[in-house]
DOTINU-720873 format. One line per 5 residues: number of its first residue (from 1); their letters; for each residue x, y, z of C-alpha. Coordinates in Angstrom, 1 decimal, always signed. Each point is the difference from the previous one (the first is absolute). Last residue first. Layout:
BEGIN
NUM) a) X Y Z  ...
END
This chain:
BEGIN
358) xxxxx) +17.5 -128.3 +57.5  +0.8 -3.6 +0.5  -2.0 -1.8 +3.0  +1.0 -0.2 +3.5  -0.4 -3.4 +1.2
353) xxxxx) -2.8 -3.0 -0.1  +0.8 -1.3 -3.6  +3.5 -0.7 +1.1  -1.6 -2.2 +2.9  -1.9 -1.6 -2.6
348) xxxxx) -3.8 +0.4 -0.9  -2.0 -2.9 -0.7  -3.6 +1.0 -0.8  -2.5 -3.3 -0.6  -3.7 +0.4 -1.1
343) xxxxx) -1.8 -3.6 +0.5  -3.3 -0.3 -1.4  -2.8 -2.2 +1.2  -0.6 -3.6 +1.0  +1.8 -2.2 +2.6
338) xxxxx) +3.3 +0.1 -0.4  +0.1 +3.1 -2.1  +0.2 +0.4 -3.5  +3.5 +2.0 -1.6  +0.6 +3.7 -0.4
333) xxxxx) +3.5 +1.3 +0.4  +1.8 +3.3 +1.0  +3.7 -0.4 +0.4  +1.9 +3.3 +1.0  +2.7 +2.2 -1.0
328) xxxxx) -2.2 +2.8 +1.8  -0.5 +1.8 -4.1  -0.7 -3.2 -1.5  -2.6 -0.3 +2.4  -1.9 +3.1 -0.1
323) xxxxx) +0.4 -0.8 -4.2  -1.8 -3.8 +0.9  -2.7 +1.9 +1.7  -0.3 +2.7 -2.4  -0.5 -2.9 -3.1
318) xxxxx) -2.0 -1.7 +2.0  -2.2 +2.7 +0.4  -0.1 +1.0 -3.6  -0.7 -4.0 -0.8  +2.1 -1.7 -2.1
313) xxxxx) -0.4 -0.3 -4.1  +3.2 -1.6 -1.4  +0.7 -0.9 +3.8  +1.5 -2.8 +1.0  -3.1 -2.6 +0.1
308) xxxxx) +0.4 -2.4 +2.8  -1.6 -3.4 -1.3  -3.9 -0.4 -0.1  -1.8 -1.5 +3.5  -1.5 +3.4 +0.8
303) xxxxx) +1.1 +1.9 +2.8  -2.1 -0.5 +3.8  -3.8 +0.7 +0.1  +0.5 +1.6 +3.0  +1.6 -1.4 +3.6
298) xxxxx) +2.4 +3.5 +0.2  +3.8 +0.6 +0.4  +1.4 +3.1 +0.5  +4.2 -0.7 +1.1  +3.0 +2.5 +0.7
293) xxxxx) +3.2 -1.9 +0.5  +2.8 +1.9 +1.5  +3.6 -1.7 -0.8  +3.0 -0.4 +2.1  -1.1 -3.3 +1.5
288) xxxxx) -3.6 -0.2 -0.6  -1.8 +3.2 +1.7  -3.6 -0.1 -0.4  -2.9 +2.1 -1.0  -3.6 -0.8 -0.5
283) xxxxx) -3.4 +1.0 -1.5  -2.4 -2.8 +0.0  -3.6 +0.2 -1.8  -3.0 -1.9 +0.5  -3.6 -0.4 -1.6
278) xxxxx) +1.7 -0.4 -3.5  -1.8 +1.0 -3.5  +3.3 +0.3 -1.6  -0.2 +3.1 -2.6  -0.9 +3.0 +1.8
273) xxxxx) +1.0 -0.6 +3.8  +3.0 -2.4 -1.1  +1.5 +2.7 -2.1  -0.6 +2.5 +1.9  +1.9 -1.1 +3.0
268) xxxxx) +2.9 -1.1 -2.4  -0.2 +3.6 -1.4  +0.4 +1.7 +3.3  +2.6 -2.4 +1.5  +2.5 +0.6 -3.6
263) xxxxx) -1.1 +3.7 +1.1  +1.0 -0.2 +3.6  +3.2 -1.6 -1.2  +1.2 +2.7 -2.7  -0.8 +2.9 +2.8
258) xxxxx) +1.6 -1.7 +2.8  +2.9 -0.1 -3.0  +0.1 +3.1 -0.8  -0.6 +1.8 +3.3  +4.0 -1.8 +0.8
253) xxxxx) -1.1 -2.8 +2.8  +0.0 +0.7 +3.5  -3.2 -0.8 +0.7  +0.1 -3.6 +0.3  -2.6 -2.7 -0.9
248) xxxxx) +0.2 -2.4 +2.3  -3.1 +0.6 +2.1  -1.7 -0.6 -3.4  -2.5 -2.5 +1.1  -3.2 +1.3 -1.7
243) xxxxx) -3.5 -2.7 +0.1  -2.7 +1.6 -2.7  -3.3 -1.1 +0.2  -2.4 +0.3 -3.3  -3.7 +0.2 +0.0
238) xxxxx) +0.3 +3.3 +0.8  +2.1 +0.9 -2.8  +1.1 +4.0 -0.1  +0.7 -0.2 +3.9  +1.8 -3.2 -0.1
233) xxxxx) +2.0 +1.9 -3.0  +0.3 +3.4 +2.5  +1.2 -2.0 +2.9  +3.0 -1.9 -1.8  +0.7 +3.8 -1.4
228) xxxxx) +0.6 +0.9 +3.5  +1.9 -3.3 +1.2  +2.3 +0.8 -3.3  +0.4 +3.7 +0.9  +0.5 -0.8 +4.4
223) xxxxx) +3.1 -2.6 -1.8  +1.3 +2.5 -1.9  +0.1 +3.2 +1.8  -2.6 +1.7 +1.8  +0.4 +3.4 -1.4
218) xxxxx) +1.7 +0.4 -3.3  -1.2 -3.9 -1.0  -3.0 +0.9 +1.2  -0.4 +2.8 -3.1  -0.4 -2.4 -2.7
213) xxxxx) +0.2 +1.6 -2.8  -2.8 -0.4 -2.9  -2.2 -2.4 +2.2  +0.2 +2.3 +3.0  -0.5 +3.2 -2.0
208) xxxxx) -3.4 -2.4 -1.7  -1.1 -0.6 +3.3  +0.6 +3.2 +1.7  -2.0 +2.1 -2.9  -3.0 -2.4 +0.6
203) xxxxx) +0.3 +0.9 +3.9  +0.1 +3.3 -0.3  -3.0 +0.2 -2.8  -2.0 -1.9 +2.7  +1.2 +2.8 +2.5
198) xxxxx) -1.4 +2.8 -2.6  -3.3 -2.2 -0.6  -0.8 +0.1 +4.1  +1.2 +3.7 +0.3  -2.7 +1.1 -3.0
193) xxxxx) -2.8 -2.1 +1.9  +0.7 +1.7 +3.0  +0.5 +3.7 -1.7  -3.9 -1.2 -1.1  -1.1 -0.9 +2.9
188) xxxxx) +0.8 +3.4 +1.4  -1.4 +1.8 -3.0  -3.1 -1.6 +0.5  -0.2 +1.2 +3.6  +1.0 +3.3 -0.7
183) xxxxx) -2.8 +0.4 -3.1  +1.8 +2.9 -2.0  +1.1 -2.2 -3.1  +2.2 +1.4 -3.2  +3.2 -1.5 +1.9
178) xxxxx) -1.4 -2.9 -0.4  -1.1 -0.3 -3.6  +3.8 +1.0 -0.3  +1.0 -2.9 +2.4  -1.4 -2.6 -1.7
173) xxxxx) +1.0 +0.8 -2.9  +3.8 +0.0 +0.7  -0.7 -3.5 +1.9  -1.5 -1.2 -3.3  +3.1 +1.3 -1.5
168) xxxxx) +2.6 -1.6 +2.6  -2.4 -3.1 -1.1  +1.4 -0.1 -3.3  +3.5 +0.6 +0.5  +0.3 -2.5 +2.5
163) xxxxx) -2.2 -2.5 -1.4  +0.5 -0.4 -3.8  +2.3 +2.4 -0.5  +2.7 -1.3 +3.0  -0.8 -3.6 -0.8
158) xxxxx) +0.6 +0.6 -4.1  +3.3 +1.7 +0.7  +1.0 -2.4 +2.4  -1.0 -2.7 -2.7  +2.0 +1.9 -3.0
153) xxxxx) +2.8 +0.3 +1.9  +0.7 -3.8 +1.0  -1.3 -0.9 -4.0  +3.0 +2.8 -0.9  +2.1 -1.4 +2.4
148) xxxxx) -0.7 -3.9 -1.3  +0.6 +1.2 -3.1  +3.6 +1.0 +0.9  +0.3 -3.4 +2.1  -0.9 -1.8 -3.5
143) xxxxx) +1.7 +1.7 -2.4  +3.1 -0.6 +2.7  -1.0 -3.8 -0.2  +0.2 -0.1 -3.8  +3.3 +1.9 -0.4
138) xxxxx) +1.6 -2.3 +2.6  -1.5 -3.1 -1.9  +2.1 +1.5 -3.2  +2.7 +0.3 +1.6  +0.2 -3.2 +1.5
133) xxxxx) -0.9 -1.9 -3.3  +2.7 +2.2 -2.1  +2.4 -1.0 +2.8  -1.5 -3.7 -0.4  +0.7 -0.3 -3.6
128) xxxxx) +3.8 +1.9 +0.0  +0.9 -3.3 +3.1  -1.5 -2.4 -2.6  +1.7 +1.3 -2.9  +3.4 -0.1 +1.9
123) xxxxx) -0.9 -3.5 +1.2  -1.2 -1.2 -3.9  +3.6 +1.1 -0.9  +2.0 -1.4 +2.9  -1.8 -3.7 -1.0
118) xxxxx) +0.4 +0.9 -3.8  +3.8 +0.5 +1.0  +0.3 -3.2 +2.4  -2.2 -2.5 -3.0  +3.2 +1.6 -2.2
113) xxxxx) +2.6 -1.1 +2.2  -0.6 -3.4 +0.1  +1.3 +0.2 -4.4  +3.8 +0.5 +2.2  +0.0 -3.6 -0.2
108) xxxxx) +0.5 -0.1 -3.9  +3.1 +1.8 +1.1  +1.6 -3.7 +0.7  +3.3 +1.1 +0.1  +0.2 +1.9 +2.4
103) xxxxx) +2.0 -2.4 +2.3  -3.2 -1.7 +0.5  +0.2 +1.4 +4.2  +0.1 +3.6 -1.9  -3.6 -0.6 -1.3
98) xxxxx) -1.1 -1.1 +2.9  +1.1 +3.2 +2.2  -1.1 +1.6 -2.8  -3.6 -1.4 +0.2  -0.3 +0.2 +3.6
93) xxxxx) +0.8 +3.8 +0.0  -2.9 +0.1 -2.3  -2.2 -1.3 +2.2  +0.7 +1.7 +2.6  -0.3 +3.1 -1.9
88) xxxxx) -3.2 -1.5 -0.6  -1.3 -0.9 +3.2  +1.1 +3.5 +1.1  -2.2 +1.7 -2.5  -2.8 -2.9 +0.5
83) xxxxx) +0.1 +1.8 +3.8  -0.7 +2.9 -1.3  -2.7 -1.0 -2.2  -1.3 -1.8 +3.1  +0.2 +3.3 +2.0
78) xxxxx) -1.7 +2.4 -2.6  -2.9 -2.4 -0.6  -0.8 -0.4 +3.2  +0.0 +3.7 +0.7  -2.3 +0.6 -2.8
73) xxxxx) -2.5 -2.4 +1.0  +0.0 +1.2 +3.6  +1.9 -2.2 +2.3  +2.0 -3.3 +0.6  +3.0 -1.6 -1.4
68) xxxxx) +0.7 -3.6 +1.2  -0.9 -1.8 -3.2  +2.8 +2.0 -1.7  +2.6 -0.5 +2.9  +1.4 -4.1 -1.4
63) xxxxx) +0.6 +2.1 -3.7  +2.4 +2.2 +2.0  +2.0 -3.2 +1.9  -0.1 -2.1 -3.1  +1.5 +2.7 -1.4
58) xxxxx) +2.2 +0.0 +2.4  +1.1 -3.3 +0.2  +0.5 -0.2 -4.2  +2.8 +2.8 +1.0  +1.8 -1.9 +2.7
53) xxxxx) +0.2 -3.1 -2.0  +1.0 +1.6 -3.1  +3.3 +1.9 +1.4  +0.5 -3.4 +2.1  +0.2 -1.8 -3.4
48) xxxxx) +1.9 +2.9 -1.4  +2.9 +0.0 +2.9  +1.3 +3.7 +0.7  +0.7 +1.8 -2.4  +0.2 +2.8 +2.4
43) xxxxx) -2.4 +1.9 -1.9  -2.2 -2.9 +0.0  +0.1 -0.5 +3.4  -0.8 +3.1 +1.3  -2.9 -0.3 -2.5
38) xxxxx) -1.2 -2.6 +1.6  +0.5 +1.3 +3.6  -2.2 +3.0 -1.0  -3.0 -2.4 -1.2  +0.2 -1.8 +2.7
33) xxxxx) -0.2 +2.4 +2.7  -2.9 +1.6 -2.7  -1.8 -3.2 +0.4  +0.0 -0.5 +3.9  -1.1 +3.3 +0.2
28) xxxxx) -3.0 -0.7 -2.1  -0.6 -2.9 +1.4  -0.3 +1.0 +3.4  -1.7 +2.9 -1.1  -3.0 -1.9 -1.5
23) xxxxx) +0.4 -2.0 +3.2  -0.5 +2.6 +2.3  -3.0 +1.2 -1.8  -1.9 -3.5 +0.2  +0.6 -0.3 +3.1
18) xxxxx) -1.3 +3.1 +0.8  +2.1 +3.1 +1.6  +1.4 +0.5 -3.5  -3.7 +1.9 -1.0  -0.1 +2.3 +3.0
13) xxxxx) +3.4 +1.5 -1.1  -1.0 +0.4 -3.6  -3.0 +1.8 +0.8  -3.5 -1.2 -0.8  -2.3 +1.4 -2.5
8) xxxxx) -3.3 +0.3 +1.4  -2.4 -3.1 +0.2  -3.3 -0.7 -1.7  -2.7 -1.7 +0.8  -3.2 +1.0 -1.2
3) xxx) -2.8 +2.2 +2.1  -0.8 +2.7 -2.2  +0.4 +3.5 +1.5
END
């Protein structure tokens, strides 16, 4: 899995908890409020130069929540054409109000309402642009997780011909020029020979069941899986120790969500034994208010200095790890830790941590 930064799509709710979020809606509130009153106003004929205060207010309100808007490419786009939308009706509700403060007799006035029109224009367009951008980057990562099957597939399939298959058939040999035999003590070497490649054919056959489902999860629960597989990738790396503190982690959980965060765990493990060149590795789990925080991080070679790349070309296991996500309502982020090393952050919410849909 390449080691760049890149974080999963956040939710809406997680997003207006930052300051940043609260004042985009804030604004935005604030905007439509106007907006509403304005046109109360204007259908009550109320007065114009009030009718054109209130509206030129909101848009200013609208256009102030552009800079504010954060997220993928596609979402960004999509809220600040939205918000030019309401600038522009705004606008235009400015313009009349204006308009009808000249007595109407200055329509060379109503000539502002044609910057409004292109404004609502480009907006539409915009909002159409990024729909056909979303789309089209859902259509990419799905060619992506579907090829990342078939290469899943195609390397269980090699492993289990390569080695499984192949020395299954050397231990099919061995047997026949066995059985052929009428020396008793060569015989019984021989069955002891046989018995040491069958349990060596057991335990290769384990590992690759336990990496396909992991059946700890069934057994021991969540947090006994995680310490478990903790085990195995200090195992795998000698040179590399591996602290757990999961205590936290609860077992209750729907199967498909200990599922979704033992695999997010899995991956992050992987990742920083393969591709980070660390001596240490953390595993832990929190509670933070309401939300469980699941944490690997490692003191490897870190992410590279470029910006965040979204994800024209992502990484198959990213791409599972930000879909295990998606699928908890969760935040899963990347970022360099203090220190050195990679950082891999799950967030799950308390209405990530209940019964899943059916």
């Amino acid at each position: 899995m390449e080691r760049r930064s890149q974080a999963a799509p956040v939710s809406w709710a997680a997003r207006l908890r930052t300051p940043g979020g609260r004042g985009l809606l804030a604004c935005a509130v604030a905007g439509i409020a106007l907006a509403v009153a304005g046109l109360t106003l204007e259908f009550t004929d109320a007065q114009p130069h009030l009718v054109a205060w209130v509206g030129g207010v909101a848009a200013l309100l609208f256009l102030a929540g552009i800079p504010l808007a954060r997220g993928d490419a596609d979402e960004v786009m999509t809220l600040r054409a939205r918000l030019l939308i309401g600038a522009s009706a705004g606008a235009v509700l400015a313009v009349v109000g204006l308009w009808r403060a000249t007595g109407r007799d200055q329509p060379v006035v109503l000539l502002l309402l044609v910057p409004s029109f292109l404004l609502l224009v480009t907006a539409t367009l915009a909002i159409r642009a990024a729909r056909l951008a979303a789309h089209a980057r859902r259509m990419r990562h799905l060619r992506a997780r579907l090829q990342g099957q078939e290469e899943e597939r195609r390397r269980w399939a090699q492993e289990l011909h390569d080695q499984t298959l192949q020395d299954l058939a050397a231990l099919e040999l061995w047997l026949a020029g066995l059985s052929r035999t009428h020396d008793p003590d060569r015989l019984a070497a021989g069955v002891q020979d046989a018995r040491g490649m069958v349990h060596e054919q057991i335990g290769v056959l384990r590992h690759l069941i336990t990496q396909m489902r992991p059946l700890a999860l069934d057994t021991l629960g969540l947090a006994a899986a995680v310490r478990e597989l903790s085990r195995r990738a200090e195992g795998a790396e000698g040179s590399v120790s591996v602290a757990c503190d999961v205590e936290h982690l609860p077992d209750d959980l729907p199967p498909d969500n200990q599922v979704a965060i033992y695999r997010i765990v899995q991956e992050a493990l992987s990742n920083a034994l393969h591709h980070a060149g660390c001596r240490r590795i953390a595993v832990r789990a929190v509670i933070d208010g309401s939300d469980l925080v699941v944490s690997v991080r490692d003191d490897g070679v870190g992410m590279p200095a470029e910006a965040p790349a979204d994800a024209l070309t992502p990484s198959f296991g990213k791409i599972g790890m930000r879909e295990r996500a998606d699928s908890l309502g969760a935040v899963l982020g990347w970022e360099q830790a203090e220190g050195g090393g990679t950082l891999v952050t799950l967030r799950v919410p308390a209405a990530g941590r209940g019964p899943t849909a059916s």
